[in-house]
C-alpha positions as CSV (number, residue, x, y, z in Angstrom):
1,X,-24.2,26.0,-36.6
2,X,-25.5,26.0,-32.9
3,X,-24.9,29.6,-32.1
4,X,-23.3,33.4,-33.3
5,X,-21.4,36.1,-32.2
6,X,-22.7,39.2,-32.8
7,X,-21.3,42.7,-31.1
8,X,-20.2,40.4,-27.9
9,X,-23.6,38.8,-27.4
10,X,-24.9,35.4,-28.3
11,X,-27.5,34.8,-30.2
12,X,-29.6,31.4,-29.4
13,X,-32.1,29.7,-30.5
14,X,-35.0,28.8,-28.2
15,X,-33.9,24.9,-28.1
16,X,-30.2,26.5,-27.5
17,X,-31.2,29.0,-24.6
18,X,-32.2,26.1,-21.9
19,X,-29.6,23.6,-22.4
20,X,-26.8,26.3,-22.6
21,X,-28.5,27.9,-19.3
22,X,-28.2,24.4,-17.4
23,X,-24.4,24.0,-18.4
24,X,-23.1,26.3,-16.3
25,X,-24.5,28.1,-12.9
26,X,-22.5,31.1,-13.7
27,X,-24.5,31.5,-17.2
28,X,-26.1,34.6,-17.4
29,X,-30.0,34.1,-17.4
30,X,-31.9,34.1,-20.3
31,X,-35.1,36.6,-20.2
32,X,-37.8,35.6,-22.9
33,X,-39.2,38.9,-24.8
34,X,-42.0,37.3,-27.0
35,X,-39.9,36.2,-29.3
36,X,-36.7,37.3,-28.4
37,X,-34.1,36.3,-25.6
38,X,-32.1,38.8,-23.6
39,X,-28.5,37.3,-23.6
40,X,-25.4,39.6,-22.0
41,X,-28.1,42.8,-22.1
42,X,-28.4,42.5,-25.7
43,X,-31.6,41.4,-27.6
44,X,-31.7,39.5,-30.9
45,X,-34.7,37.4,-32.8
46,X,-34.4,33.6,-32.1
47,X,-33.2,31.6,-35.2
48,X,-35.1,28.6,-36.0
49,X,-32.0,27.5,-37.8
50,X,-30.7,26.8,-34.8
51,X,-32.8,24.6,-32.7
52,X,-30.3,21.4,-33.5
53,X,-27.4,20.3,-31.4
54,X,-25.8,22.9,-29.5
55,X,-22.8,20.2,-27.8
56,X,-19.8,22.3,-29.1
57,X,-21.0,25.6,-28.3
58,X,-22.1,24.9,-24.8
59,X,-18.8,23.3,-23.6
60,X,-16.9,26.5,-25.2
61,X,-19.2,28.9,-23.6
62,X,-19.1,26.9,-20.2
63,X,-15.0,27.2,-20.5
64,X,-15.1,30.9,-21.5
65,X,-17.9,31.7,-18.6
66,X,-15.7,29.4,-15.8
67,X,-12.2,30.9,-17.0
68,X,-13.6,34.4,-16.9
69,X,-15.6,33.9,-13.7
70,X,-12.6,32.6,-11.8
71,X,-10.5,35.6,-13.2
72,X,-12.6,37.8,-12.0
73,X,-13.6,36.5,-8.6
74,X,-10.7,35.3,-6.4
75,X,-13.1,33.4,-3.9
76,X,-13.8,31.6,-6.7
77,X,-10.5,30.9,-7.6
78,X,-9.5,30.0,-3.8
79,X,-12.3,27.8,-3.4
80,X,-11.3,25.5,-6.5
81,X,-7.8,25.6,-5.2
82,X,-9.1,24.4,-1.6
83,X,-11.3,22.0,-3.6
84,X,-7.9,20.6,-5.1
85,X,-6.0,20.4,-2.2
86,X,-9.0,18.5,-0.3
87,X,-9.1,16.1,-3.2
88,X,-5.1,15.0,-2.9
89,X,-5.6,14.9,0.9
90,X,-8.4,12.5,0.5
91,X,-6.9,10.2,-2.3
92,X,-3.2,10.4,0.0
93,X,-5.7,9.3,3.5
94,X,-7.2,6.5,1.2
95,X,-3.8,4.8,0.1
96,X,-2.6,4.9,3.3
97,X,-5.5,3.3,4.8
98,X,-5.5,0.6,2.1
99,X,-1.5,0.0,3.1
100,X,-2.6,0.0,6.5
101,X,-5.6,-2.4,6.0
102,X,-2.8,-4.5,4.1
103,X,-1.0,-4.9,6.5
104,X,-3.3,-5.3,9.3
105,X,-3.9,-8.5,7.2
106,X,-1.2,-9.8,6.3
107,X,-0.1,-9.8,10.6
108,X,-4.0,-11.5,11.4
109,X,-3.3,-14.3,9.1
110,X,-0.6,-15.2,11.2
111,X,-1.4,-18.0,13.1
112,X,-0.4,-17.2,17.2
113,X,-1.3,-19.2,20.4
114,X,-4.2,-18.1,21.7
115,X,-7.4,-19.6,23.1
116,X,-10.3,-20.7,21.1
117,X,-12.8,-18.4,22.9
118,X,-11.6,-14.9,23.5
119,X,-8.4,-15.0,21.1
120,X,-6.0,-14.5,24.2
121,X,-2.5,-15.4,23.3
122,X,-0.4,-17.6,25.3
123,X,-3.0,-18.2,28.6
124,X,-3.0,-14.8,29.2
125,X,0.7,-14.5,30.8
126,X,2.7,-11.1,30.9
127,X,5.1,-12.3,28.1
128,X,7.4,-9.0,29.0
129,X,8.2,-10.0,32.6
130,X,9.0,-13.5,31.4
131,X,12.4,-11.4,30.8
132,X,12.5,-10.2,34.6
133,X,11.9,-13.3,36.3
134,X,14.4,-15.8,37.9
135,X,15.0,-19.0,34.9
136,X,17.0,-21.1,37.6
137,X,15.0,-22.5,39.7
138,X,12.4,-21.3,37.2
139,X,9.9,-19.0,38.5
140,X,6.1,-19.4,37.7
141,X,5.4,-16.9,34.7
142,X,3.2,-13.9,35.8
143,X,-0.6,-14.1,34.8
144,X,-2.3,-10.5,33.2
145,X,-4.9,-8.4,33.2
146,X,-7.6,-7.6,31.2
147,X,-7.4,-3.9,31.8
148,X,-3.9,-4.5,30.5
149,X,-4.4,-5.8,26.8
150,X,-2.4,-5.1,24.2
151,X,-4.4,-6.5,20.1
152,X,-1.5,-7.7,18.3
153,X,-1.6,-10.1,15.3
154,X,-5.1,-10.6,15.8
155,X,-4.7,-11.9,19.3
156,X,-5.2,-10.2,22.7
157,X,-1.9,-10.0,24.8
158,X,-2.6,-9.2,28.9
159,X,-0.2,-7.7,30.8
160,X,0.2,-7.5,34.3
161,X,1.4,-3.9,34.6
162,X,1.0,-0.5,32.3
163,X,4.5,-0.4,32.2
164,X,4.8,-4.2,30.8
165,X,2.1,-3.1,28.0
166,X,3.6,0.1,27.4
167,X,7.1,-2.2,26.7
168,X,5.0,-4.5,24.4
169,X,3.2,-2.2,22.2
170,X,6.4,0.1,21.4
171,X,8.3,-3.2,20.9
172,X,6.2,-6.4,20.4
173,X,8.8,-8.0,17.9
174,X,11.4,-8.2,21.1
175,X,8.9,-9.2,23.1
176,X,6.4,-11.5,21.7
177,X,7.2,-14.9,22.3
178,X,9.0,-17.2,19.3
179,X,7.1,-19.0,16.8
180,X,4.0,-16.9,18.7
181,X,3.8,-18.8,21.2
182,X,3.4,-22.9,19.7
183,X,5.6,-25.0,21.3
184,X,9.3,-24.7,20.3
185,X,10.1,-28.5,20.4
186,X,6.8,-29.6,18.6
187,X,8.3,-27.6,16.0
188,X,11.3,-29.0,15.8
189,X,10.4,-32.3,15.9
190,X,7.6,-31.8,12.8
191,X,4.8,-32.0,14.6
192,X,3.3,-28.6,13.8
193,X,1.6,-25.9,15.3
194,X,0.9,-27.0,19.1
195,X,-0.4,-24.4,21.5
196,X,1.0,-23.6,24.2
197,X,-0.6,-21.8,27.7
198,X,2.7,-19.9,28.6
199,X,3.5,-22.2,31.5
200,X,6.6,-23.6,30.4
201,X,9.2,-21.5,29.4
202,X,13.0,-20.5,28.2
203,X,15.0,-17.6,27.2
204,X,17.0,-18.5,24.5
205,X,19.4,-15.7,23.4
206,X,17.4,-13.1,24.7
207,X,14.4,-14.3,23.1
208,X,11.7,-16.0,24.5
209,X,10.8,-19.8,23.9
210,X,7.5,-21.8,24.9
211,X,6.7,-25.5,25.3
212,X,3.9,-27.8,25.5
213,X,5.0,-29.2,28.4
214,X,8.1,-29.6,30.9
215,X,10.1,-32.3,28.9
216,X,9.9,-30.1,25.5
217,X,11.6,-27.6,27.5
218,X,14.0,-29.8,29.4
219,X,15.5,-30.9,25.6
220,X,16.0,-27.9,24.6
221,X,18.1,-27.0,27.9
222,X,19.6,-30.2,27.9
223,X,20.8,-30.8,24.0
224,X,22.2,-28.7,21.4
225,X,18.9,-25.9,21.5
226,X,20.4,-23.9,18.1
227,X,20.6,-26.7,16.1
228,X,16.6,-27.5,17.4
229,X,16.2,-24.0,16.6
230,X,17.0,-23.9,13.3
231,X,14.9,-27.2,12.5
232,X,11.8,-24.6,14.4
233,X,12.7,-22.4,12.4
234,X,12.4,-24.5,9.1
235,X,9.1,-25.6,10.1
236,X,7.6,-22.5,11.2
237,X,8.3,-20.4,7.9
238,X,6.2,-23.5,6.0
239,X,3.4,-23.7,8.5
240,X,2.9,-20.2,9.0
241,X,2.9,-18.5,5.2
């Protein structure tokens, strides 16, 4: 038997007094009297019979002392509650960085046109204003800036305007160029992922499409461009999962 009751005070052994004193900050402190120990003002002999494990009776005591200490002292109670409530915020920030992280992944192992040396997607053209320029007689697509850059599936888009990078980053699904910018009819044909530098172009449905070079671009516009669309598309979901 680790410890007793007696009139409200505990009586402890001197193995027990130490080890009960370091379970619990809020346990009162034990004053050696020769060869007694003050405990909760009252003072008994130690018991020799004691001095064995004393486990049980500290985790009971530390319950009792931190129940009663919190009952009694409301700053106590409010900082545990602000300790729980810090402890769910943290845990909730931490999932949603993980699902963020996860994500962030998941779009950077997407392959996407872009140089070898800088990671800038399509040569560096303004893909928005591909959407605001003349298609016939095709106009010249419009080159960015750097102090217009927009990171986007692990690439570096350059815009020529705030506005066109302000239009890209709310909506860079509508305006991000098909397939991410590999040619459109080396895809269709099955010759897979070519890159592309943004100087050939098409809008195809109100999406844009780039090539290689001028004769992948003149197919499309002169044949049946769905049908090489689809057989894009087919290509692209293998090469790029």
């Amino acid at each position: 038997m680790p410890a007793l009751w007696r009139g409200g005070a505990v009586v402890l052994s001197s193995a027990l007094v130490p080890l009960c004193r370091g379970a619990c900050a809020c346990w009162p402190v034990a004053e050696e009297r020769g060869n007694l120990y003050s405990v909760r003002g009252s003072v008994f002999p130690c018991l020799p019979a004691l001095e064995h494990s004393c486990d049980v009776a500290t985790a009971s005591m530390n319950l009792a002392t931190r129940h009663a200490t919190l009952k009694s002292n409301p700053h106590a109670k409010l900082l545990m509650k602000t300790n729980i409530a810090a402890s769910r915020y943290i845990t909730s920030l931490a999932l949603a960085l993980l699902a963020l992280l996860a994500s962030s992944l998941v779009m950077a192992a997407e392959p996407v046109s872009k140089s070898r040396f800088g990671g800038v997607a399509i040569g560096g053209h303004d893909s928005v204003l591909y959407h605001q320029i003349e298609p016939e007689p095709q106009a010249s697509a419009v080159e960015g800036t750097k102090g217009y850059t927009v990171e986007y599936k692990g690439a570096k888009w350059l815009f020529a305007t705030q506005e066109s990078s302000a239009l890209f980053a709310a909506d860079p699904q509508k305006y991000s160029p098909a397939y991410n910018g590999f040619c459109a009819n080396a895809l269709s044909l099955g010759e897979g992922l070519v890159r592309t530098d943004g100087t050939h172009w098409e809008i195809f449905d109100d999406r844009l499409y780039l090539f290689y070079a001028a004769r992948g671009r003149d197919r499309w516009t002169g044949g049946n461009w769905e049908t090489y669309k689809q057989d894009a598309d087919a290509a692209w979901e293998s090469l790029s999962n």
